[in-house]
N, C-alpha and C positions, 0 to 999 in steps of 0.2 A: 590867653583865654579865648575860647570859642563860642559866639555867642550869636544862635538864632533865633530872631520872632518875629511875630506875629502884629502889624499894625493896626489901628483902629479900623483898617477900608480890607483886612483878612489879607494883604500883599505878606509875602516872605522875605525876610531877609537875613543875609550871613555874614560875619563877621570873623575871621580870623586873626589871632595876633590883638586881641583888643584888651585896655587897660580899663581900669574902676571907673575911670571918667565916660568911657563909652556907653554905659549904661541906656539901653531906648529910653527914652520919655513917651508916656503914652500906651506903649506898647499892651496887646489884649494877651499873649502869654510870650514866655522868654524863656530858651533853656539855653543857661550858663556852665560851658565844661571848662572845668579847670587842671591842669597837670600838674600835683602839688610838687612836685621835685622842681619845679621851676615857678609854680605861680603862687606858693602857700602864702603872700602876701598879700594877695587877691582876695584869701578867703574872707575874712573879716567884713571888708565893705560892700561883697556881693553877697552875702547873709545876713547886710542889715535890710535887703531888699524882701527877704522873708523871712524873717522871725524879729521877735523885737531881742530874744537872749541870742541873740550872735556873736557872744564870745563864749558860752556853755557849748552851743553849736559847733564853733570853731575846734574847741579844746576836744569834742568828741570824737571829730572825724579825726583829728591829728594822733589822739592816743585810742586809738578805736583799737589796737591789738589784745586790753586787757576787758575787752568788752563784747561777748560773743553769746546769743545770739544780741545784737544790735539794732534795737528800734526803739524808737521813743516819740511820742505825738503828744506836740505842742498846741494850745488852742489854737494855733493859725497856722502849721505847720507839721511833716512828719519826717523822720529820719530813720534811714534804716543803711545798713550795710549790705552786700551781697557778696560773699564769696567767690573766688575763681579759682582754678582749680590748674593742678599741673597734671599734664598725661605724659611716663615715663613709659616707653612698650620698649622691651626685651623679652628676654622666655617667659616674661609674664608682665601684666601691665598693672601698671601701680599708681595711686591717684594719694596727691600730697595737696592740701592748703599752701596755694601762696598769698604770702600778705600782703607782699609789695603789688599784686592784682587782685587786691580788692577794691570794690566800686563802692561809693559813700552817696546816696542820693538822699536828697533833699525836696524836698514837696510842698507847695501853698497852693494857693485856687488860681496864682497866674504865674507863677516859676517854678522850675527845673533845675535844680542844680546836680551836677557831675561832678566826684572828685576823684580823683586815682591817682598813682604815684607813676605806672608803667602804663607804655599805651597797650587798648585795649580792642580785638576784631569784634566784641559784640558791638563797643559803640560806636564803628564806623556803620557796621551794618545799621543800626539804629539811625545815626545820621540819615543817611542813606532812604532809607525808605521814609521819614521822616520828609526829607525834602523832596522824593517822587513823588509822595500822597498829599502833599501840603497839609495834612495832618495837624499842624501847628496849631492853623487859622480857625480850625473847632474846635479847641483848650488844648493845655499842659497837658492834660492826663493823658491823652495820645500820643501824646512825645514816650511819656513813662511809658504806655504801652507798648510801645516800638523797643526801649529800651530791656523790656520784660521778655518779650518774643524773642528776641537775640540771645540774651540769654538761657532762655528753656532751650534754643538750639543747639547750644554749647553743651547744655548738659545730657541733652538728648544725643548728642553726636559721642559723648564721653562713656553714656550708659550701652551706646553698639558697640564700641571696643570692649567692654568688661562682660559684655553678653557672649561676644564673638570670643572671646578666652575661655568663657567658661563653657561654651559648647565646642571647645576643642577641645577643653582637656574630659570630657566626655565623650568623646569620639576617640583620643587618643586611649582613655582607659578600656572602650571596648575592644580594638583593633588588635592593641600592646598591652595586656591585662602585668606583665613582668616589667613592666615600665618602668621609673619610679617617679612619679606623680606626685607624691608630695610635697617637695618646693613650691611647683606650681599653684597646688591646692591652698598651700598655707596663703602666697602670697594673693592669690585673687581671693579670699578671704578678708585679707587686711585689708585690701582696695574698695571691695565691697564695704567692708565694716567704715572706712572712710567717708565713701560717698555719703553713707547714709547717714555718718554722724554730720555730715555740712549740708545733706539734702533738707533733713527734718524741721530744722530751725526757719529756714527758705519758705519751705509748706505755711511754716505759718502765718509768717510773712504776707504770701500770698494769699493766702485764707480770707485775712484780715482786710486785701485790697477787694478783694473780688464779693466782699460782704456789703450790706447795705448801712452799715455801721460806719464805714472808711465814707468821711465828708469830701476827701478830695477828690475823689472823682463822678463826672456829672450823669444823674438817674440815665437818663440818655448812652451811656457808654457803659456801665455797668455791665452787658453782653459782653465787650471784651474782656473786660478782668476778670468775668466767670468764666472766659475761656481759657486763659492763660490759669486759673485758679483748679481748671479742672484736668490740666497738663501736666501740672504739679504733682495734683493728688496722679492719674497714673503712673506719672514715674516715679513717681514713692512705692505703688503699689509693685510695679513692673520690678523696680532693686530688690523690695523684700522677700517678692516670688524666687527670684534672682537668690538672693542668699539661702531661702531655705531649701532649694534646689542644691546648692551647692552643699550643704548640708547632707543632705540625702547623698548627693555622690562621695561624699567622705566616707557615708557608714556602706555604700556597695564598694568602694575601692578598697575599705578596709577588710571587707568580705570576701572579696576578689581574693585579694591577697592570704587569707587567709584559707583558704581555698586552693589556693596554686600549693602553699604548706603542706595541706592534708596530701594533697597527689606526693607527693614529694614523700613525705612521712611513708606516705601507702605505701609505694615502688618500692622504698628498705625495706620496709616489714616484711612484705613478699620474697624482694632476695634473701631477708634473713632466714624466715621457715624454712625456705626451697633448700637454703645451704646447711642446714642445721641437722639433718636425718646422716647425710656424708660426711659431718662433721664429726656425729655419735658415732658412728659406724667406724672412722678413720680412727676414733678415741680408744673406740675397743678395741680393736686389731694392733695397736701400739702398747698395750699394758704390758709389763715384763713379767707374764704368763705363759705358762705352756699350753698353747689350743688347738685343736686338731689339725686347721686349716696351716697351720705353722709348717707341716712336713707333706703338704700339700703340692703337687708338681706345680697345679694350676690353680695353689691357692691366694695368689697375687692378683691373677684373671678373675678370680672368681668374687674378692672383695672392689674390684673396680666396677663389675657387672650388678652388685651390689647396690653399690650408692648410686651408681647410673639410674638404673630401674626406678629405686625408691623416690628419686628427685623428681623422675618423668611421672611416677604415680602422681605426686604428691602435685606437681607443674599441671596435671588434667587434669585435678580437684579443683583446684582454685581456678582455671579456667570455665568450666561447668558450672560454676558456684558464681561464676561472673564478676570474681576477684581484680580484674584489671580494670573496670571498670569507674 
């Protein structure tokens, strides 16, 4: 367990590798990470240091899988879950829930708790700036804070790759209209429709921190969590702009396509008329009829000059008619 705080005189301190007995005394706030794949026996007696149901507590973050969206506010305490997310990029990039990197935070008016199963780059960075800004030593809630920012940048840096796909494959269907784009389409669809189903629950989340309703964090600080609260709301706004975009490029690519069809259908039809006048022509001169041109020297020349003629008429009609077009 990893455990920073805040002393009564605002001094910092850190602790790595620390058991239940290390607990600060004293201390003005404390934030406790724990890596439950090795410390889930830790959780119990550092959640008796905020909440008095610290084994409801306990029992939640451990079977938290069957429990989504995930918050719950205890009179002296909040819990909530935050999703992480997996970014697969190949010919198309594809965004999965991992469980095993979901973040379990824990909240009272003087601890921080952390739980995860895998380590995680939002909480280092969190650490991190945490300990440059000393941050601690004016409440928890800026610990959280710092916690909140890392992640908005994770999801912020997730939602430029699914942007950056989908204005490719919009550039790719103007360039290469014969393409075939629809794998692509489908699958940043799924991706989108992913994000947005693990962004929306998050939103509210956040909603709820950045309101004046959330007791744990101090009037004083309330600016930050309406900032991080109003990050949220644009990148909710920015995906769904996002999906219905994508939306739109379905029904022109299906357009496109149908489209590139008609050209295609067109060019037959035109060779079929063009060859259909030499076709009659060749029909009737083959019937097992006696007709003039039969005992003709040059009535052979004179049925080839025939369907020549008639096709070139018929070829400058539909040219002047603007038929190729």
């Amino acid at each position: 367990m990893r455990l920073t705080w805040s002393d009564s005189a605002g001094r910092l301190h850190d602790r790595s590798g620390a058991g239940a007995g290390d607990w600060p005394r004293g201390a003005r706030a404390v934030w406790a990470d724990l890596d439950l794949s090795q410390e889930e026996h830790l959780l119990d007696p550092v959640l008796a240091h905020v909440a008095r149901d610290r084994v409801g507590l306990a029992t939640r973050i451990v079977r938290h899988e069957k429990r989504r969206p995930s918050l719950l506010l205890y009179p002296e305490a909040v819990t909530f879950v935050l999703a992480d997310m997996a970014l697969e990029a190949g010919h198309a990039v594809s965004v999965a829930a991992d469980r095993q990197r979901a973040l379990h935070v824990v909240l009272n008016r003087q601890v921080l708790v952390t739980a995860h199963v895998a380590a995680s780059d939002l909480l280092a960075m969190a650490w991190d700036e945490t300990r440059r800004g000393e941050t601690l030593s004016e409440g928890v809630d800026l610990a959280l804070y710092q916690v909140l920012t890392a992640y908005l940048s994770a999801w912020e840096r997730l939602r430029g790759h699914l942007i950056a796909d989908y204005e490719s494959i919009q550039a790719e269907m103007l360039l290469h209209p014969y393409a075939n784009l629809a794998p692509r389409i489908l699958a940043a669809r799924r991706a989108l429709l992913a994000f947005n189903r693990l962004l929306r629950p998050e939103a509210e989340i956040f909603q709820l921190m950045g309101s004046s309703d959330f007791d744990f964090v101090q009037r004083s600080h309330r600016p930050y969590f309406q900032d991080v609260t109003d990050r949220m709301a644009d990148l909710v706004d920015e995906v769904e702009a996002t999906r219905e975009g994508l939306s739109g490029t379905v029904e022109a690519y299906t357009s496109m396509q149908s489209n590139e069809i008609n050209k295609v259908v067109k060019l037959l039809t035109i060779i079929s008329v063009l060859s259909l006048p030499a076709t009659t022509i060749a029909s009737i001169y083959g019937m097992n009829f006696k007709i003039p041109e039969l005992h003709w020297w040059f009535g052979y020349w004179y049925s080839l000059a025939l369907m020549t003629s008639v096709t070139l008429t018929l070829l400058w009609w539909v040219r002047r008619h603007q038929g190729f077009r």
